[in-house]
Residue, then its C-alpha position, 0 to 999 in steps of 0.5 A: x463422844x466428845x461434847x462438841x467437835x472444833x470446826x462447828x459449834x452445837x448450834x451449827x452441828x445441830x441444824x447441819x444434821x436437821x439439813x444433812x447428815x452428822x455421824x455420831x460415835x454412840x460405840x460406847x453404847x451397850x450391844x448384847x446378843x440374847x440367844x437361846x429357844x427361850x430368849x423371846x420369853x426371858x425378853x419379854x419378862x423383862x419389858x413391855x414389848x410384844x417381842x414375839x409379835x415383831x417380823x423378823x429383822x424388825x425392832x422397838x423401842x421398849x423399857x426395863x421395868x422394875x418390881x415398883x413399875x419404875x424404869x431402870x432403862x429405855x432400849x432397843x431390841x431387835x427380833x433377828x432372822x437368826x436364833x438371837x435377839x440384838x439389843x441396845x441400851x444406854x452407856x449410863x446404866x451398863x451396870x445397872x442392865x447387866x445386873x438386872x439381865x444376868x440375875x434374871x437370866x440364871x433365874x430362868x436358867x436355873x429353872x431348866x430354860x434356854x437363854x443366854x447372853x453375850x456382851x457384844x464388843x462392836x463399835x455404833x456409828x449413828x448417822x443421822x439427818x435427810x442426807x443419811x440414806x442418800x450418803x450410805x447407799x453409794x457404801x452398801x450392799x442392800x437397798x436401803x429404800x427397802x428398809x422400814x423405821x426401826x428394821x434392821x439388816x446384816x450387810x457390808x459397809x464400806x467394804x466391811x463385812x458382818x455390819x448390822x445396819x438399823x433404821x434409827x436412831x436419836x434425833x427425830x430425823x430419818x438415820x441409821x445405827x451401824x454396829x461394826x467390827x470394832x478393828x474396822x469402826x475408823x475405816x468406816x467412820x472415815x470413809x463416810x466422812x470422806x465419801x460425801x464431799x462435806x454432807x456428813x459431818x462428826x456430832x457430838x453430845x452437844x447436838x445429840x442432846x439438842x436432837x433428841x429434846x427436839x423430837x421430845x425424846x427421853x434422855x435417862x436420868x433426866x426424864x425418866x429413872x427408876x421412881x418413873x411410870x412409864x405412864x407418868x412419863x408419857x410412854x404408854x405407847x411402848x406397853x404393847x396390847x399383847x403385854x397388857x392382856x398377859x402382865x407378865x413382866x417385872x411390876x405390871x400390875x403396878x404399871x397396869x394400874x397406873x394404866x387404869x387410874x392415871x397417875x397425878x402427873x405426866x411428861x408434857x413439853x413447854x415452849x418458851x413464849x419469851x426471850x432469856x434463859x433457858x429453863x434447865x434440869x430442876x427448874x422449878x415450873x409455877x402456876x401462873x395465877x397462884x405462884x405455886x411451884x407446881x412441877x420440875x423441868x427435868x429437861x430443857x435447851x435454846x431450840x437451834x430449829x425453832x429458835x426458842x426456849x423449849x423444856x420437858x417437865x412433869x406436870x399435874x393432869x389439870x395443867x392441859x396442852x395450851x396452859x401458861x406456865x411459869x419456869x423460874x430460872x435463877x430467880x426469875x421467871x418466864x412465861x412458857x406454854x404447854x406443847x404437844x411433843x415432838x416440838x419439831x416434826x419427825x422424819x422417820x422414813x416408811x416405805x410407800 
C-alpha cells in the first residue's frame, strides 16, 4: 500500500473517510485458518481472548503474549460457524507470528492434540468511513444492517463468491475487512470504486496511520512490542475475565501481576495545546514544573479532524488525564495535556 495516492493529499484522503468512505489495500496482511477440535484451546494458550466464549461468526481484538508478559502482535481472531477459526495479524511481524504459531503448534501436536494451520493466500480490502455500509449493501448478498461490530459473514462481493465480509477495522469509523479470492481482489476493488459515484476513494498508509492514532489505536513497533505489558499499554481490556480466572496463556502470571500491582507507567494520549510541530516517535515528554524527561512519545501526528497536535506516549501513574506536559520537538518545546483516548469519537456500528 502506497503512502498516499496522487489525486488527494493525507489530509484530504483522512477527512474524505471521516465523511465518506476510503478503500484501503491491507492484502498484505497475514490470514490464517486454524482448524482442527483442538484449535479454541491451542488459540487461547497463545492469547488472552475468552475464544471459546464468542458466538459464532464473531471476533476480537486480542494480543500474543510472550513468556516475560510482553506482546509480540495485536490480531484479530474470529470463531467461524465451521470447524476453523480466521485469524488476522499484522504484515510487520509475519516472521515473528508464524514462528511463534508453528512452534507451539507442533508442540500441541506432539503431545497427541488436534490443530492445524493454514496460511491463507487472499487479498484484504478495507473499507472504511459513515459511507461504507450504504456503498457495499447495493454489491452483497446479506443484510448487512444485520451484522454487529467485529461479526463476520461469508457472502459474494461484487459477484464473487466465498468473500468473507468483517465488521472492522482501523480507523475508529464504522467499516468493514473483505478477504477475496486474491485472482478477483481488482475486480472488487474497482467495482467498489466505480460503483459509488466518488463516495469511496483509495487510502493509503498516510491516512490509515492518521485514523488509527485518532481512534487511540496502537500501531506495533511504535506503541506497543514485546518489552510491553498489555497493562502498561493500556490494554487491560483484551485479557478476558475467563482468562484471568484460568491463566493459562504464554506469561499470564507476569501479566496477572501487572494486573495486580500496577505497572509504573501506562499509554495515555496527549493533545496539543499550541501551534508548531508535531511531537513525533521518541519524542521526549517533560515534567513542567522540574524540566525532567518524564516519558517518550511513541506515536504522534497534526490531527486532520481536530486540527491539532495530538501524540501516545508512556507516562508515570502520577501524570493524571488533564496534567500539562511538555514535549521537546528538535529542541524546543510545547505544551500538551494529557487526554482520554480516542481523541475523536468512534463510529462502531451496533444493532439497536
Amino acid at each position: 500500500m502506497p503512502v498516499l495516492y496522487k489525486d488527494l493529499s493525507i489530509n484530504d484522503s483522512h477527512l474524505h473517510t471521516r465523511q465518506s468512505s476510503s478503500l484501503f489495500d491491507v492484502s498484505h496482511m497475514l490470514q490464517m485458518r486454524v482448524s482442527g477440535k483442538d484449535n479454541i484451546q491451542f488459540m487461547e494458550s497463545l492469547t488472552v481472548a475468552d475464544i471459546q466464549g464468542l458466538e459464532p461468526n464473531t471476533g476480537t481484538l486480542t494480543l500474543y503474549t510472550n513468556e516475560t508478559g510482553g506482546i509480540i502482535d495485536d490480531l484479530i481472531v474470529t470463531k467461524t460457524d465451521k470447524e476453523f477459526l480466521y485469524v488476522v495479524s499484522n504484515a510487520g511481524r509475519i516472521e515473528q507470528d508464524l514462528k511463534h504459531v508453528t512452534t507451539h503448534c507442533q508442540t500441541l501436536k506432539s503431545k497427541g492434540k488436534d490443530v492445524s494451520i493454514e496460511i491463507l493466500e487472499r487479498a484484504l480490502l478495507a473499507l472504511q468511513g459513515p459511507q461504507s455500509a450504504r456503498c457495499l449493501q447495493s454489491l452483497v448478498d446479506s443484510d448487512l444492517s444485520k451484522l454487529n461490530f467485529m461479526a463476520s459473514v461469508v457472502t459474494s462481493v461484487c459477484g464473487v463468491n466465498d468473500c468473507r465480509i468483517t465488521r472492522c477495522g482501523y480507523t475508529g469509523e464504522d467499516g468493514f475487512e473483505i478477504s477475496v479470492p486474491i485472482e478477483r481482489a481488482v475486480h472488487v476493488a474497482n467495482t467498489l470504486l466505480t460503483s459509488s459515484n466518488g463516495a469511496v476513494r483509495l487510502a493509503g498508509l498516510g491516512a490509515r496511520d492518521t485514523l488509527r492514532l485518532e481512534a487511540g489505536l496502537c500501531l506495533y513497533g511504535n506503541d506497543i512490542d514485546e518489552k510491553t505489558s498489555p497493562i502498561a499499554a493500556s490494554l487491560t481490556w483484551t485479557i478476558a475475565k475467563r482468562r484471568r480466572q484460568t491463566a493459562d496463556f504464554i506469561g499470564s502470571q507476569i501479566v496477572l501481576k501487572h494486573l495486580k500491582d500496577k505497572p509504573k507507567e501506562r499509554r495515555v494520549g496527549l493533545l496539543g495545546l499550541t501551534s508548531g510541530p508535531p511531537a513525533r516517535s521518541h519524542s521526549s515528554v517533560l515534567d513542567p514544573n522540574t524540566k525532567e524527561r518524564i516519558g517518550e512519545v511513541t506515536s504522534g501526528c497534526p490531527s486532520p479532524s481536530l486540527k491539532k497536535n495530538i501524540a501516545m506516549a508512556y507516562l508515570p501513574l502520577t501524570h493524571k488525564i488533564g496534567s500539562k506536559v511538555i514535549c521537546d520537538i528538535r529542541g524546543k518545546q510545547f505544551e500538551y495535556e494529557i487526554v482520554k483516548m480516542p481523541f475523536v469519537s468512534t463510529n462502531y456500528y451496533f444493532i439497536k
